[in-house]
C-alpha positions as CSV (number, residue, x, y, z in Angstrom):
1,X,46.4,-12.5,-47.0
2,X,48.7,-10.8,-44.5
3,X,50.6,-9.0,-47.5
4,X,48.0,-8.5,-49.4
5,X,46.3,-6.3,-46.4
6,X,50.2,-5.0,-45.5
7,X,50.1,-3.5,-49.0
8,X,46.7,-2.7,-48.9
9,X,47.5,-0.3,-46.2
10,X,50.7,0.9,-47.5
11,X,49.1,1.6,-51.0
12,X,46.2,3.9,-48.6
13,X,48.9,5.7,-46.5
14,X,50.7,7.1,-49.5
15,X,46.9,8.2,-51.3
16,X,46.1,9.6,-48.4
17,X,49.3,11.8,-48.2
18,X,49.1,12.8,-51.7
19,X,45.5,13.9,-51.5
20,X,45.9,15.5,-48.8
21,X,47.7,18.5,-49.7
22,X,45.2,19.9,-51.0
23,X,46.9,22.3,-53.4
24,X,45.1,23.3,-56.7
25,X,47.6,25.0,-59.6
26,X,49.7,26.4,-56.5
27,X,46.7,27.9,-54.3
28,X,46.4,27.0,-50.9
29,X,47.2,24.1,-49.0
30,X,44.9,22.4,-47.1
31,X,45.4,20.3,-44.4
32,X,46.9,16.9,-43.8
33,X,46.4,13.6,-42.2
34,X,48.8,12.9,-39.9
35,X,51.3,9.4,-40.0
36,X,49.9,8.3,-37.1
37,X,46.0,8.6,-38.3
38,X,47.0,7.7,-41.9
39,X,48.8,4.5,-40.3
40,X,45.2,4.0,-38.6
41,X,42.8,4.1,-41.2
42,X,45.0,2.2,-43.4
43,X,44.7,-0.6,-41.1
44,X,40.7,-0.1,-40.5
45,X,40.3,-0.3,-44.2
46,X,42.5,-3.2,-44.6
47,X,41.0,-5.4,-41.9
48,X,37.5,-4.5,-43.3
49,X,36.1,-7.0,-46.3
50,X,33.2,-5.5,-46.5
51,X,34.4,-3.6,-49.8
52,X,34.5,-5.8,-53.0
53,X,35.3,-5.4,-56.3
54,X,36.8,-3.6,-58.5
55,X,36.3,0.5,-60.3
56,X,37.4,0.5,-63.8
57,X,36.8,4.2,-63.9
58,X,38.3,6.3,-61.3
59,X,36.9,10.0,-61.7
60,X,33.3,10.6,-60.2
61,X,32.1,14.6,-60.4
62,X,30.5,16.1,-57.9
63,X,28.2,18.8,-58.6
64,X,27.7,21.1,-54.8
65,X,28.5,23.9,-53.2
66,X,30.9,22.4,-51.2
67,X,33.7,20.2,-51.6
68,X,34.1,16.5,-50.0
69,X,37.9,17.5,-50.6
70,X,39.7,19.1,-48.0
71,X,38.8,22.9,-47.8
72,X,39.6,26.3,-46.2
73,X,37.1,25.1,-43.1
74,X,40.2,23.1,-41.7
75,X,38.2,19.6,-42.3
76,X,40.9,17.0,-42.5
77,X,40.5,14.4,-45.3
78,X,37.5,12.7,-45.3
79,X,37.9,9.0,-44.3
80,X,35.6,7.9,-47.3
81,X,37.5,9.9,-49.6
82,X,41.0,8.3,-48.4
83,X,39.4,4.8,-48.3
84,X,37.8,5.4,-51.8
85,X,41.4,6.7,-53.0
86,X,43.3,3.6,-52.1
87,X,40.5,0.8,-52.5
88,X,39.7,1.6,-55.6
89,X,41.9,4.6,-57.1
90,X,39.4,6.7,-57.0
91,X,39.6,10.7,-57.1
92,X,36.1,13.3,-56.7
93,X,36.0,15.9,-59.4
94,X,34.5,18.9,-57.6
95,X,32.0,21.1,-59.7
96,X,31.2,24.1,-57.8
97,X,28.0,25.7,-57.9
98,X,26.1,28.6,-56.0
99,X,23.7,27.7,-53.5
100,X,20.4,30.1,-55.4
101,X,21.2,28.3,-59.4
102,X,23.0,25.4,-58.0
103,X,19.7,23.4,-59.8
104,X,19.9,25.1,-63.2
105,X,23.6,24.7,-62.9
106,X,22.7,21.2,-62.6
107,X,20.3,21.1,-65.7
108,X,22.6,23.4,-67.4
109,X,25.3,20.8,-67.1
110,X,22.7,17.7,-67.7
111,X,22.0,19.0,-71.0
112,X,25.6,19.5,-72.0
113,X,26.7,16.1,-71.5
114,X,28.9,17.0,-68.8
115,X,28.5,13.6,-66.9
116,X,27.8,15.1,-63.5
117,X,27.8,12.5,-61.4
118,X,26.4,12.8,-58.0
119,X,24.6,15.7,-56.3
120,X,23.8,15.8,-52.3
121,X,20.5,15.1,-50.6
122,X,22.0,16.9,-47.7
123,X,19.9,20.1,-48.3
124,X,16.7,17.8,-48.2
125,X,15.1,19.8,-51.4
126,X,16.3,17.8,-53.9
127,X,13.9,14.6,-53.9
128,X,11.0,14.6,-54.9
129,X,11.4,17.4,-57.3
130,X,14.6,16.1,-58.7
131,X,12.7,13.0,-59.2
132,X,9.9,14.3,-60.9
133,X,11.9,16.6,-63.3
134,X,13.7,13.6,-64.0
135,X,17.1,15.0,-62.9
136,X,17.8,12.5,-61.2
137,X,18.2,8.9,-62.0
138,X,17.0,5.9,-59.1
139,X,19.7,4.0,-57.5
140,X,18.0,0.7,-57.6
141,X,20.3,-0.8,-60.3
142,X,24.0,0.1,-57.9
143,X,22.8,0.0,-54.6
144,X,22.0,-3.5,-53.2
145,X,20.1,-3.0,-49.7
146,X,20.7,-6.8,-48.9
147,X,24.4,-5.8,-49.0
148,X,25.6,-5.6,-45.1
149,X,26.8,-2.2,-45.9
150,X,23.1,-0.7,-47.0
151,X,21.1,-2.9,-45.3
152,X,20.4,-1.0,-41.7
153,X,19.3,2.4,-44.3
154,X,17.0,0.4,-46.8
155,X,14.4,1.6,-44.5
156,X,15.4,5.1,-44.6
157,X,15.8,4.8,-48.6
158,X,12.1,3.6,-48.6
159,X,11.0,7.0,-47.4
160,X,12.1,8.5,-50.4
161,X,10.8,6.8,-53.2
162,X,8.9,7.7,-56.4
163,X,7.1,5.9,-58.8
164,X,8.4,3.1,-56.7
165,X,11.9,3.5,-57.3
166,X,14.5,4.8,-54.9
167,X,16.1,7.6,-55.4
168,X,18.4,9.0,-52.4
169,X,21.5,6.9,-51.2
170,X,20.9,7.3,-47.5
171,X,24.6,7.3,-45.8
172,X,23.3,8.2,-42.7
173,X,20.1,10.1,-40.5
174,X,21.8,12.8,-38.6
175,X,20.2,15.6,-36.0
176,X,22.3,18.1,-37.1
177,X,20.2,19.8,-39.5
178,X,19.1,23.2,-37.1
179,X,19.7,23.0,-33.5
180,X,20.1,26.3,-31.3
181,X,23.0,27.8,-30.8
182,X,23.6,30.2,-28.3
183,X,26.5,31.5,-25.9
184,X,27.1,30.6,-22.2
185,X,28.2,33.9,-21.4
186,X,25.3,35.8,-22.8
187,X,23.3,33.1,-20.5
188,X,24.9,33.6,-17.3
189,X,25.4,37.3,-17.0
190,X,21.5,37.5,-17.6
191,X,20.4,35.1,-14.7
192,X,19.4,32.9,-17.2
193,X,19.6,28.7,-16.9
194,X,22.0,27.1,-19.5
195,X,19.5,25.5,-21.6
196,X,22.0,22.4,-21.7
197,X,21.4,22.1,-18.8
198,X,17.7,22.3,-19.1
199,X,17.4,19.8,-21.6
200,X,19.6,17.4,-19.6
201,X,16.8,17.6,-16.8
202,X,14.0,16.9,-19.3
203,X,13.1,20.8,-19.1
204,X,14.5,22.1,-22.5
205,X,10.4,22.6,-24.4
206,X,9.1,25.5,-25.7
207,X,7.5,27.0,-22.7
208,X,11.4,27.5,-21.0
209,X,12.3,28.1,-24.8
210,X,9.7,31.2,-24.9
211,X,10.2,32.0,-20.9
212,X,14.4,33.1,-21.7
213,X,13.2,35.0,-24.6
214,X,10.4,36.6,-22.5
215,X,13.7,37.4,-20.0
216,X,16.0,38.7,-22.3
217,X,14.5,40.4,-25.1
218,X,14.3,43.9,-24.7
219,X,15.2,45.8,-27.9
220,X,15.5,49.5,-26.7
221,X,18.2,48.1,-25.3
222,X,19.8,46.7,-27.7
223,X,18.9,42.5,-26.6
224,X,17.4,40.5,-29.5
225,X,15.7,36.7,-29.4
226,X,15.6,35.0,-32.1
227,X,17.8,35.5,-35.5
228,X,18.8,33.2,-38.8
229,X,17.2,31.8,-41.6
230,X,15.7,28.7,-40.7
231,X,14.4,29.2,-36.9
232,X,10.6,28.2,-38.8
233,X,11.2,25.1,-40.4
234,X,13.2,24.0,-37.6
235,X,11.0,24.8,-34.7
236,X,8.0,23.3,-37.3
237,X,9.7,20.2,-37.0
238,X,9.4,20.1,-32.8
239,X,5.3,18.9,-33.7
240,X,5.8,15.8,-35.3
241,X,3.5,16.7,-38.4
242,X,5.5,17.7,-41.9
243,X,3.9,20.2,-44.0
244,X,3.9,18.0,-46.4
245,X,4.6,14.1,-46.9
246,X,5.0,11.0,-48.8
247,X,2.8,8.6,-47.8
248,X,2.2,4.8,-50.0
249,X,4.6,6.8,-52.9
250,X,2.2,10.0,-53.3
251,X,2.5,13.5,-52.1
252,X,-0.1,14.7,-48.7
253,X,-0.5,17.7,-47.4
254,X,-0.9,18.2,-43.7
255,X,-1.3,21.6,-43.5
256,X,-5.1,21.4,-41.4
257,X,-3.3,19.1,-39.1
258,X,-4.6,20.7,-35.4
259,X,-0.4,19.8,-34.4
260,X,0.6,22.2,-37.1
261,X,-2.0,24.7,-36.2
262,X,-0.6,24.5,-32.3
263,X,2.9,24.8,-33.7
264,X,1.9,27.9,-36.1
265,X,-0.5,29.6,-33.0
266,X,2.4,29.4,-31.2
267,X,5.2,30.7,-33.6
268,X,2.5,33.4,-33.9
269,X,2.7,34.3,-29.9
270,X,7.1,34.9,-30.3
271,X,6.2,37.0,-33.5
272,X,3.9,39.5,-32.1
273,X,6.2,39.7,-28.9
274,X,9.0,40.8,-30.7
275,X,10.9,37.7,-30.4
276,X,12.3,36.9,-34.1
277,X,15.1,39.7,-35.1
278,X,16.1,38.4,-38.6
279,X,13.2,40.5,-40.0
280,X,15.2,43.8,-37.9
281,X,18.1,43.6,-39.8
282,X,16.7,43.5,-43.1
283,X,16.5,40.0,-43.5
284,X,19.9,39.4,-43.0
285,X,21.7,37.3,-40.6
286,X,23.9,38.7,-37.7
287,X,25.3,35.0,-35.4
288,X,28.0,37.4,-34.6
289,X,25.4,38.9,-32.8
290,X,25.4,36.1,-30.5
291,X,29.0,36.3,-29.2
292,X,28.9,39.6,-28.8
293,X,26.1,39.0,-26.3
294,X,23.3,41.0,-28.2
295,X,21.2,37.9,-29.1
296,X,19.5,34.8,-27.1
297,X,19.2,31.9,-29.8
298,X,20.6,31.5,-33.8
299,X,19.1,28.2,-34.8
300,X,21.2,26.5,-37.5
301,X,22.9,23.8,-38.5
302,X,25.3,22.6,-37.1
303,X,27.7,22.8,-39.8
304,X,27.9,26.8,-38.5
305,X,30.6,25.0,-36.2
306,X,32.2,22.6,-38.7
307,X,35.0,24.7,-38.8
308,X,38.3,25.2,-37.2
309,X,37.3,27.4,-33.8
310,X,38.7,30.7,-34.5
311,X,36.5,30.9,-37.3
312,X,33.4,29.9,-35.2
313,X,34.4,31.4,-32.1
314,X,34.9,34.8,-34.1
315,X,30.8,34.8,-34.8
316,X,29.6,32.8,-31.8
317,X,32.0,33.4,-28.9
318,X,34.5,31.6,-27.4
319,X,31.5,29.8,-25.0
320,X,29.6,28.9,-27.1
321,X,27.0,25.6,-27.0
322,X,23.8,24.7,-28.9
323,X,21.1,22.3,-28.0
324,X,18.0,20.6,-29.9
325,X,15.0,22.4,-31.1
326,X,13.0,22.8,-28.1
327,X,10.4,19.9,-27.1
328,X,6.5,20.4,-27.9
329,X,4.9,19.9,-24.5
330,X,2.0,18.3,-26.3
331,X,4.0,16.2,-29.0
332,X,4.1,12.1,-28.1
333,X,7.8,12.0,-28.5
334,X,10.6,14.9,-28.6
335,X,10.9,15.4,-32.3
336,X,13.7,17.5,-33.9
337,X,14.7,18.5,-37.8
338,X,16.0,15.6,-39.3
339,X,18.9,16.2,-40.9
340,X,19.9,13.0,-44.0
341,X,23.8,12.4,-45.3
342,X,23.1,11.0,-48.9
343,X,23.9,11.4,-52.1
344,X,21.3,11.7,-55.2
345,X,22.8,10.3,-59.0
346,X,22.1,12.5,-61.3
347,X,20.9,11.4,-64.6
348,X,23.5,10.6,-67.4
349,X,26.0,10.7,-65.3
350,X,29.0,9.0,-66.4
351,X,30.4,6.5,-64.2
352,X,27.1,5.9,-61.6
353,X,29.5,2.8,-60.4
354,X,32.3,4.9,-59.1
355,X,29.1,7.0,-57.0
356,X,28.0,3.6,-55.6
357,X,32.1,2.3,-54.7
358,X,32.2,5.6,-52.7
359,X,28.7,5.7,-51.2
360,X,30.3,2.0,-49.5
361,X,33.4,3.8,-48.5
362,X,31.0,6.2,-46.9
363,X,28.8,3.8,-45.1
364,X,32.1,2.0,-44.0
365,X,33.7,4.9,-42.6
366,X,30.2,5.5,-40.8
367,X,29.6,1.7,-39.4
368,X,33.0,0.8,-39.1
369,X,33.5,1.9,-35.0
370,X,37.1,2.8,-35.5
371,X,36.6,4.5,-37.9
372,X,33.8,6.4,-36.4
373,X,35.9,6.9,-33.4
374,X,38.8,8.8,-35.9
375,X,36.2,11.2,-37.5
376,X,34.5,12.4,-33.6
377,X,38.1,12.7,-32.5
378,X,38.4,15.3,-35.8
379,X,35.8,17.1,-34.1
380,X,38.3,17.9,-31.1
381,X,41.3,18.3,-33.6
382,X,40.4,20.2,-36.3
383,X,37.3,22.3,-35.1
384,X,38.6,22.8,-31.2
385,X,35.3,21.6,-30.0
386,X,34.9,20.6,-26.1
387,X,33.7,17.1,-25.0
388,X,30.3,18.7,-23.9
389,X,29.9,19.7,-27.9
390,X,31.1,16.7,-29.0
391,X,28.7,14.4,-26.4
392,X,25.7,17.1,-27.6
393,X,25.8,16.1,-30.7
394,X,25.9,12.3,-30.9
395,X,22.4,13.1,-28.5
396,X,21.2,15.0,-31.5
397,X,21.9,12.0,-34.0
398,X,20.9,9.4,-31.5
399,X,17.4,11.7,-31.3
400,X,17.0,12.1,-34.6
401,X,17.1,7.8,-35.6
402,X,14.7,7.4,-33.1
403,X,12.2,9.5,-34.3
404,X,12.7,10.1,-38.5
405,X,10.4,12.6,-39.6
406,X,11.1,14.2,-43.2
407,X,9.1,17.4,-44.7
408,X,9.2,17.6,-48.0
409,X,7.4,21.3,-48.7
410,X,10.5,22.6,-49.8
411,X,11.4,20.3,-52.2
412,X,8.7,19.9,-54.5
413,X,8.8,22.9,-56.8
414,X,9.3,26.6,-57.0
415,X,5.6,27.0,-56.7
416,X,4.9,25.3,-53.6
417,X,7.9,26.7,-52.0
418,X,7.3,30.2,-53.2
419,X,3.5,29.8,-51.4
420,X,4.7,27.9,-48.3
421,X,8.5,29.4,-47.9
422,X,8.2,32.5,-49.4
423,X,9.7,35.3,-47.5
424,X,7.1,37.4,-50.0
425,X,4.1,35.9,-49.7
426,X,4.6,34.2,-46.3
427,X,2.8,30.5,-46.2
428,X,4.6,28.7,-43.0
429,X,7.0,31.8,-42.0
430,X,3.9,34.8,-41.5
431,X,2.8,33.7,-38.1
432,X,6.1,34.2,-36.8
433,X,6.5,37.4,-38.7
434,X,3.6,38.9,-36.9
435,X,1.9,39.2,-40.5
436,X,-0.7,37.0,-40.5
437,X,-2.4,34.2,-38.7
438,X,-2.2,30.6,-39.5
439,X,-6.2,30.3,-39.7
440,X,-5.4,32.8,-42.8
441,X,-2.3,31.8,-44.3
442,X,-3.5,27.9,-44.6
443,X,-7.2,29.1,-45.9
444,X,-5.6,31.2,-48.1
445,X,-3.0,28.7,-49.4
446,X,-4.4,24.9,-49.1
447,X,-6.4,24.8,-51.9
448,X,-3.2,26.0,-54.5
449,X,-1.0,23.7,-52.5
450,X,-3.5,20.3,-53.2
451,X,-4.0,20.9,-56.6
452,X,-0.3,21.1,-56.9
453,X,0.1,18.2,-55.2
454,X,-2.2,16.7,-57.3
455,X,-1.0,17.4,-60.5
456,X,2.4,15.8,-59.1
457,X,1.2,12.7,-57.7
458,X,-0.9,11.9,-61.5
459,X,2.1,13.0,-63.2
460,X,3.3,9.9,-66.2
């Protein structure tokens, strides 16, 4: 057994250095693993039986628009990815897409036979509409949930299931999804309290949330609250109550919940104050903004900073932090956007083994504490971040599996997104525009929205 595991790990160290170059018909070179980390993981994975069998094919395409490869971020390899390579021989076949046709990309390449063969969950929009155009293909028949490896996310798989089949390999929950980003500077030279530390005192809700922006924001002179793209869905998320659910396998709106209307009467008060800038500039993102002072809050995801720092420094500032959404006062718990790691099959794919091997290299790399240990410590190596940052965001994860809360507006169809995330006709983002109140948007947009809802939920 001892050779067995000694080649094991030799077999992994030289997969690892192969794959790592990175370089694609003599373009750039990505980043290695080092010997010493190589060595590491070699030994994690060949100490760790929870991987079994065999992968008669090796290829698996992945259809994003990013790559689980190493790429120009600075990301190291992925410990999955070196784990699947020398476990099981495996390689990913990266199929780029853009973000706006990345789903009739997807349907382009489903009706060619391309074999596409997993697509991420990551961007939470994919289930249930990928389910329901039967995109997507349930996971049921590769993923056992008695398996040690799956077992502690069955639960979290049984939140997205239609017609009473799974349909999202759940690798992890993660609070990453849209915290606030901000810079220290910009904090202190305006007498302002680091919201760090106000949310490590309990005090981080929306009324100190609204009380900086009251502070700061002056525009005449050129100092701007809130910018980005997805400040509404994430402060939505503070209330507890999704726009829309899944509830016993069916579809439910939400949207005359009196939480939501609190949330939206709210989002309605930092609209007409002149709070939310993204709308200034044209609808059109400026986080370098932030470091240059000129901003309070960017709420994002946290992949903004998943980069090596003088790319994210060179936007946010060389001080920069970020902290949860801000607690509702009036919410039972502190509730933030739920962000999901996972991986959805796409139908006819061609090797929907292969998908499930890695998804267990994944969950490995996840539950296996060395291993876990290796991929914070990239967080300090490859991205520059500070222990504070680091600390910050296991909070946000630790957060986030206490409290799972999943809205699924966006990921229905166009038609209920174009009606409840519509920059044009407004739905969930017009209270905080200053356009229109929620009293009008919901009366004006529930009835649309059920009998959507219902022609999905009595769909064959």
């Amino acid at each position: 057994m001892k050779k067995i595991k000694a080649a094991l790990a030799a077999i992994l160290i030289a997969a690892m250095s192969a794959a790592a170059t990175g370089c694609d018909n003599g373009k750039e070179t990505y980043k290695e693993l080092d010997e010493a980390t190589a060595q590491k993981i070699a030994d994690i994975a060949a100490k760790d039986e929870r991987l079994t069998g065999e992968l008669e094919n090796k290829t698996i395409k992945w259809m994003a628009t990013w790559d689980i490869n190493p790429d120009n971020t600075g990301k190291n390899v992925p410990i999955e990815l070196a784990i699947f390579q020398a476990r099981y021989g495996g390689k990913v076949e990266f199929h780029s897409v853009d973000f706006n046709t990345r789903y009739d990309s997807l349907a382009n390449a489903i009706n060619g036979g391309e074999g596409i063969d997993f697509f991420p969950a990551n961007d939470l929009d994919a289930f249930p509409k990928g389910a329901i155009k039967e995109m997507f293909a349930p996971i049921d028949d590769y993923i056992d949930f008695s398996d040690p490896l799956f077992a502690d996310v069955k639960e979290t798989c049984d939140m997205f299931q239609w017609n009473g089949k799974h349909y999202v390999i759940v690798n992890d929950i993660s609070g990453d999804n849209c915290v606030v980003i901000y810079n220290r500077d910009t904090m202190e030279e305006n007498g302002l309290d680091d919201p760090a530390e106000l949310f490590a005192k309990g005090e981080w809700t929306w009324d100190t949330f609204q009380k900086q922006l009251q502070q700061f924001v002056d525009p005449e002179s050129g100092q701007e609250g809130i910018d980005g793209w997805w400040y509404e869905a994430g402060l939505s998320a503070t209330c507890g109550v999704p726009y829309i659910s899944i509830e016993d396998g069916k579809l439910v709106s939400n949207l005359k919940d009196p939480a939501i209307e609190r949330l939206q009467n709210w989002m309605w008060e930092l609209g007409t104050a002149n709070y939310v800038c993204v709308d200034e500039h044209g609808w059109k993102e400026m986080p370098t903004n932030i470091g240059e002072g000129k901003e309070l809050y960017y709420p994002c995801g946290v992949w903004a900073l998943y980069k090596e720092k003088p790319q994210w420094s060179a936007e946010f500032g060389e001080n920069v932090m970020f902290v949860p959404m801000p607690k509702d006062p009036n919410a039972d718990k502190y509730y933030i956007p739920c962000g999901l790691d996972g991986y959805m099959m796409v139908k006819c794919g061609q090797n929907p083994e292969g998908v499930a091997k890695f998804a267990a290299c994944k969950r490995m790399a996840i539950t296996n504490e060395s291993a876990a240990e290796i991929g914070t410590q990239g967080l300090y190596d490859d991205y520059g971040w500070t222990e504070e940052m680091v600390e910050m965001l296991h909070k946000c994860h630790e957060m986030a599996k206490e409290n799972p809360r999943y809205d699924f507006f966006n990921a229905i169809s166009k038609d209920v997104s174009d009606l409840l995330d519509s920059n044009e006709l407004g739905g969930i983002r017009s209270a905080s525009k200053g356009s229109y109140q929620w009293s009008e948007s919901v009366s004006a947009v529930a009835p649309a929205i059920d009998a959507y809802l219902d022609e999905y939920n009595n769909a064959d």
